[in-house]
DOTIGU-224851 format. One record per residue: residue in three letters; x negated, y negated, z of N, C-alpha, C in turn. Coordinates in steps of 0.02 Angstrom, whole numbers. Layout:
<recs>
(rec 'Ala',(X,Y,Z),(X,Y,Z),(X,Y,Z))
...
</recs>
This chain:
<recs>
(rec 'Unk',(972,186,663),(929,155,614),(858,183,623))
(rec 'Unk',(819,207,562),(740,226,573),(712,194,544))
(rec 'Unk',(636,184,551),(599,172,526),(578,170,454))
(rec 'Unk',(620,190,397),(612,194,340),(648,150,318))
(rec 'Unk',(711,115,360),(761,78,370),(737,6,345))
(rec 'Unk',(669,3,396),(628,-55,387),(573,-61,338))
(rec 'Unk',(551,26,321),(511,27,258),(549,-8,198))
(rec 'Unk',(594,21,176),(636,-11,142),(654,-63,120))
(rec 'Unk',(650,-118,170),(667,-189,165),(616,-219,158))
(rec 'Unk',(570,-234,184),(488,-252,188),(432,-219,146))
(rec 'Unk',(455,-152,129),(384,-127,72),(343,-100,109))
(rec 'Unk',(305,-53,84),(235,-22,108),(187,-38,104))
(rec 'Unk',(164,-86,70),(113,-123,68),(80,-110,149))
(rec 'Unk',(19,-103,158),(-21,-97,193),(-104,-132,192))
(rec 'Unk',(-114,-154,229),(-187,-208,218),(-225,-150,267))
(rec 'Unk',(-263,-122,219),(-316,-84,280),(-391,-100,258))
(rec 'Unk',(-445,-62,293),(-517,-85,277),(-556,-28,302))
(rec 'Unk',(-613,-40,263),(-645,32,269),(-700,30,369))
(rec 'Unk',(-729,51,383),(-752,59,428),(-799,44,459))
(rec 'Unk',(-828,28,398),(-907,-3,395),(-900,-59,396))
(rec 'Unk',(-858,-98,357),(-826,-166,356),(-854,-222,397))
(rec 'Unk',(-874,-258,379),(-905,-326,455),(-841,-351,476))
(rec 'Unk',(-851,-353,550),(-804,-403,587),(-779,-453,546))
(rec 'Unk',(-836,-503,533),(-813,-577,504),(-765,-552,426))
(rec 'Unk',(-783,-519,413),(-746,-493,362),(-661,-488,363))
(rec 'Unk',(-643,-431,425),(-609,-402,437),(-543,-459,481))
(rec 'Unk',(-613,-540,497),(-564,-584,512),(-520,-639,479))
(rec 'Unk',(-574,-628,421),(-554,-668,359),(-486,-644,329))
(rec 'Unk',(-493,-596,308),(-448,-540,276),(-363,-558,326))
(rec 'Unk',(-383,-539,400),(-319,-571,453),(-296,-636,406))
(rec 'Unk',(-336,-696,412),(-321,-763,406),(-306,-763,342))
(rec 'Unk',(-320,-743,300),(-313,-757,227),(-260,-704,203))
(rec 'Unk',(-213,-653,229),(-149,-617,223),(-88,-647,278))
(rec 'Unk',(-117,-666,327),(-69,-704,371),(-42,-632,429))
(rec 'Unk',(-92,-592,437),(-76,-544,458),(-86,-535,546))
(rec 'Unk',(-103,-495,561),(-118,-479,633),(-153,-421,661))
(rec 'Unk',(-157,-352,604),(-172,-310,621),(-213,-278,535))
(rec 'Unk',(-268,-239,554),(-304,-204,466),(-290,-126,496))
(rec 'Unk',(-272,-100,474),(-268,-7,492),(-344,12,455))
(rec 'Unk',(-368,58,485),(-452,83,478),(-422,158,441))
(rec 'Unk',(-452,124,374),(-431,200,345),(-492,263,319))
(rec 'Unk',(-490,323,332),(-557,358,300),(-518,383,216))
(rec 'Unk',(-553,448,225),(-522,473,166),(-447,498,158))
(rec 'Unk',(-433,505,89),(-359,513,85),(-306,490,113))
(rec 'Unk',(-328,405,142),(-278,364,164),(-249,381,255))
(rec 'Unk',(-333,436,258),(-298,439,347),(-334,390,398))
(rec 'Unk',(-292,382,429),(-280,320,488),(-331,343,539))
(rec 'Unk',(-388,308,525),(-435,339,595),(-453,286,636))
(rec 'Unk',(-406,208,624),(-430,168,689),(-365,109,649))
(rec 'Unk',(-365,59,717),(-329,-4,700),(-382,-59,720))
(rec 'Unk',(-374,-108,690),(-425,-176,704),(-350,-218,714))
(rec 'Unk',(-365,-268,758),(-328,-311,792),(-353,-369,789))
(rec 'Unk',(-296,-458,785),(-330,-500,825),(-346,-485,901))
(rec 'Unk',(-321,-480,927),(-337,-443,989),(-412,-406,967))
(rec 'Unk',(-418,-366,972),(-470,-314,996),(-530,-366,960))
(rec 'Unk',(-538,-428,898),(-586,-462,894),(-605,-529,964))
(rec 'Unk',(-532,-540,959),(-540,-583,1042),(-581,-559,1079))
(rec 'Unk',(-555,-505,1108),(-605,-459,1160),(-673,-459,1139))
(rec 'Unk',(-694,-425,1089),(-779,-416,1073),(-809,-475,1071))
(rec 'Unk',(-763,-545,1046),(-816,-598,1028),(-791,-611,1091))
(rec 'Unk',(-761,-625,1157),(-763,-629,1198),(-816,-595,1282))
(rec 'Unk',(-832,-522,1230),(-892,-493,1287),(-941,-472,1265))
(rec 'Unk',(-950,-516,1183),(-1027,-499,1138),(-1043,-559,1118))
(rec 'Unk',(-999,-581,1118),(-1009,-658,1063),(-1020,-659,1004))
(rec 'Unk',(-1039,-712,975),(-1030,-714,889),(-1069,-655,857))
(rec 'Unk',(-1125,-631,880),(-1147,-575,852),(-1120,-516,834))
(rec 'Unk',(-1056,-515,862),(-1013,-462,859),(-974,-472,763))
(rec 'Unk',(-961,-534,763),(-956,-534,689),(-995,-485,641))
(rec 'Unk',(-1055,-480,633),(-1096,-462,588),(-1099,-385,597))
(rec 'Unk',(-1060,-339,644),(-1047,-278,644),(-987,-254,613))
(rec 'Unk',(-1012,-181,621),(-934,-149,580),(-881,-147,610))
(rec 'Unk',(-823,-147,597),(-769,-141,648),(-742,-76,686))
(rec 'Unk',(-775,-41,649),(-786,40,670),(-811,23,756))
(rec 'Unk',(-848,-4,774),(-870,-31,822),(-822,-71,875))
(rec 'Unk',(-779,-97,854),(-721,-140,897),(-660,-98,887))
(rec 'Unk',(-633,-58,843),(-572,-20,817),(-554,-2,887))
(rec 'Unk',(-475,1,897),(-451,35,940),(-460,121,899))
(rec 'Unk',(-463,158,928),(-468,225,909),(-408,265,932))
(rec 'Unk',(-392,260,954),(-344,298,988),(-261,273,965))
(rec 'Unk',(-251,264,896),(-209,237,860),(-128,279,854))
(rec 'Unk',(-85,246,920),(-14,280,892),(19,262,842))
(rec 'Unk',(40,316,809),(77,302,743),(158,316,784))
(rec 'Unk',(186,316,689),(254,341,714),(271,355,629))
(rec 'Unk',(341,392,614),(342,429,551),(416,391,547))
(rec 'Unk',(423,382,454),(488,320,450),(550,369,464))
(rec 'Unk',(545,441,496),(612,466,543),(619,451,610))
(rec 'Unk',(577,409,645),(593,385,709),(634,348,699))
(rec 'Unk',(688,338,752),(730,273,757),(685,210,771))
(rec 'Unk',(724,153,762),(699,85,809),(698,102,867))
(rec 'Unk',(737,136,908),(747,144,983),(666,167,1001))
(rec 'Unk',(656,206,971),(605,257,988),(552,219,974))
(rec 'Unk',(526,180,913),(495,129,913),(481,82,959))
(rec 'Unk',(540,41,973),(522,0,1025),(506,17,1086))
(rec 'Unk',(528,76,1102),(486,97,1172),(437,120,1181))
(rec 'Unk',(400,131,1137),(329,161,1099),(294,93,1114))
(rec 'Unk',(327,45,1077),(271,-11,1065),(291,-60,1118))
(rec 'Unk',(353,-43,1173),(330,-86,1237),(303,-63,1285))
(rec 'Unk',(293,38,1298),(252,63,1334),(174,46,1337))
(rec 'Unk',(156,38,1259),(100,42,1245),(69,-7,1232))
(rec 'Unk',(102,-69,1237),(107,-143,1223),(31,-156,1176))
(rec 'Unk',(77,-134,1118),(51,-153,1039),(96,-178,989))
(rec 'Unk',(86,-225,957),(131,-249,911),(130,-214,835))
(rec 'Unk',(85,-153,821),(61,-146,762),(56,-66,771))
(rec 'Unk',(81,-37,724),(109,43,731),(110,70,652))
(rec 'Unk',(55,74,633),(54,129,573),(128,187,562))
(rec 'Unk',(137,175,499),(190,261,479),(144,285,443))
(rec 'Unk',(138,372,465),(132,419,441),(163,471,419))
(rec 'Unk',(144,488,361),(166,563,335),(112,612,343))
(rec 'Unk',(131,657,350),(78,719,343),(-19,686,328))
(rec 'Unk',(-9,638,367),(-66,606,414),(-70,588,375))
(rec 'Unk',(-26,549,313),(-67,475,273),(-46,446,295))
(rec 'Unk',(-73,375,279),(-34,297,297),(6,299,232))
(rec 'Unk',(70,290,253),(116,260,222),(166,184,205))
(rec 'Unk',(140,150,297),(157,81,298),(153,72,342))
(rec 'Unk',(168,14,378),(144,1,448),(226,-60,482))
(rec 'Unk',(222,-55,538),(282,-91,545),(257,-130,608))
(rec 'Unk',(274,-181,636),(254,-248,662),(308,-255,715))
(rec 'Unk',(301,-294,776),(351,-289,829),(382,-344,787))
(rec 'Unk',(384,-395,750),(421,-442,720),(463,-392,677))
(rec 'Unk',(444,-356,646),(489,-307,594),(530,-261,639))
(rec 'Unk',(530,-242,679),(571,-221,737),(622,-274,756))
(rec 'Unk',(590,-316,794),(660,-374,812),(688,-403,749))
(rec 'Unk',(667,-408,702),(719,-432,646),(753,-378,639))
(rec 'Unk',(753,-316,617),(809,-257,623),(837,-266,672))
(rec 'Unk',(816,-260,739),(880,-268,783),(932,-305,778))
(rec 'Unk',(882,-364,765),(937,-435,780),(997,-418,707))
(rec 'Unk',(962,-404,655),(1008,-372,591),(1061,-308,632))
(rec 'Unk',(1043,-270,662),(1092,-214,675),(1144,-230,733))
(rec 'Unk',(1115,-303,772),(1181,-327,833),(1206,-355,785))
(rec 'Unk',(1202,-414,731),(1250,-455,705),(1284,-421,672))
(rec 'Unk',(1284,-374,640),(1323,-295,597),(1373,-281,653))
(rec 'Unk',(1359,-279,723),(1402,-241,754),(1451,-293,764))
(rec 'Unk',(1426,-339,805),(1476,-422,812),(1515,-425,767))
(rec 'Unk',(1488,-418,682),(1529,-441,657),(1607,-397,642))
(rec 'Unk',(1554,-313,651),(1617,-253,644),(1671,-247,711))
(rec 'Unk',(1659,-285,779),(1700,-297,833),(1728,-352,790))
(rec 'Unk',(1708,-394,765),(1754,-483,783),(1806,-444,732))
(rec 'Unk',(1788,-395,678),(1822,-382,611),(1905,-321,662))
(rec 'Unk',(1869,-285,684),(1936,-256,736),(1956,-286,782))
(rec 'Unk',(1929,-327,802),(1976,-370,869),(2044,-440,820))
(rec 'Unk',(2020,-433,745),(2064,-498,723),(2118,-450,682))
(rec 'Unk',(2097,-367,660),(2157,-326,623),(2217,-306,683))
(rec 'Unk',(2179,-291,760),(2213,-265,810),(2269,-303,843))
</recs>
């Protein structure tokens, strides 16, 4: 199963924000999509940072509220692994428990194309064991 597997089912839809963007902004936007993560996009849809609840914890945690009223360009993780919708899940999930991030941009030929979520991971799995269960229980009752 890859990653397009899950594009597929869920959509590409992507919530990103420009760079300059204020914090408080960028937290609203979280709360008011029900989200967890904004991908930092420049031109032509390339991925040049991720904003996190996380990474706002942290800043308003070692700046304090003033940290709101900056750009997020300023808090962005930078160093943003992607992954492309030909990776498997396998490869995914060990990506995103090495790196322990829940939030993993897809790219094509360095656009954003969609983004996939450790929740969108374990729901595929848990979808691809009950597939198998059910294709054992289905040969263990013909055999």
């Amino acid at each position: 199963m890859t990653v397009k597997t899950i594009l597929d089912r869920k959509g590409s839809d992507v919530a990103t924000i420009d760079p300059a963007t204020s914090v408080a902004t960028a937290t609203k936007t979280l709360g008011e999509r029900g989200i967890g993560a904004l991908v930092v996009t420049g031109t032509e849809s390339r991925v040049i940072g991720i904003v996190s609840e996380r990474d706002i914890v942290r800043a308003l945690g070692t700046r304090g509220g003033e940290v709101l009223e900056t750009p997020v360009s300023e808090i962005m993780t930078r160093k943003v692994a992607t992954c492309t919708q030909h990776d498997t899940i396998d490869e995914l999930m060990q990506q995103m428990t090495e790196g322990k991030f829940r939030h993993v941009p897809v790219v094509e030929h360095d656009r954003l194309i969609g983004i996939v979520s450790i929740g969108d991971v374990v729901k595929s799995r848990l979808e691809q064991m009950e597939q198998e269960s059910d294709a054992l229980r289905d040969y263990i009752r013909t055999a």
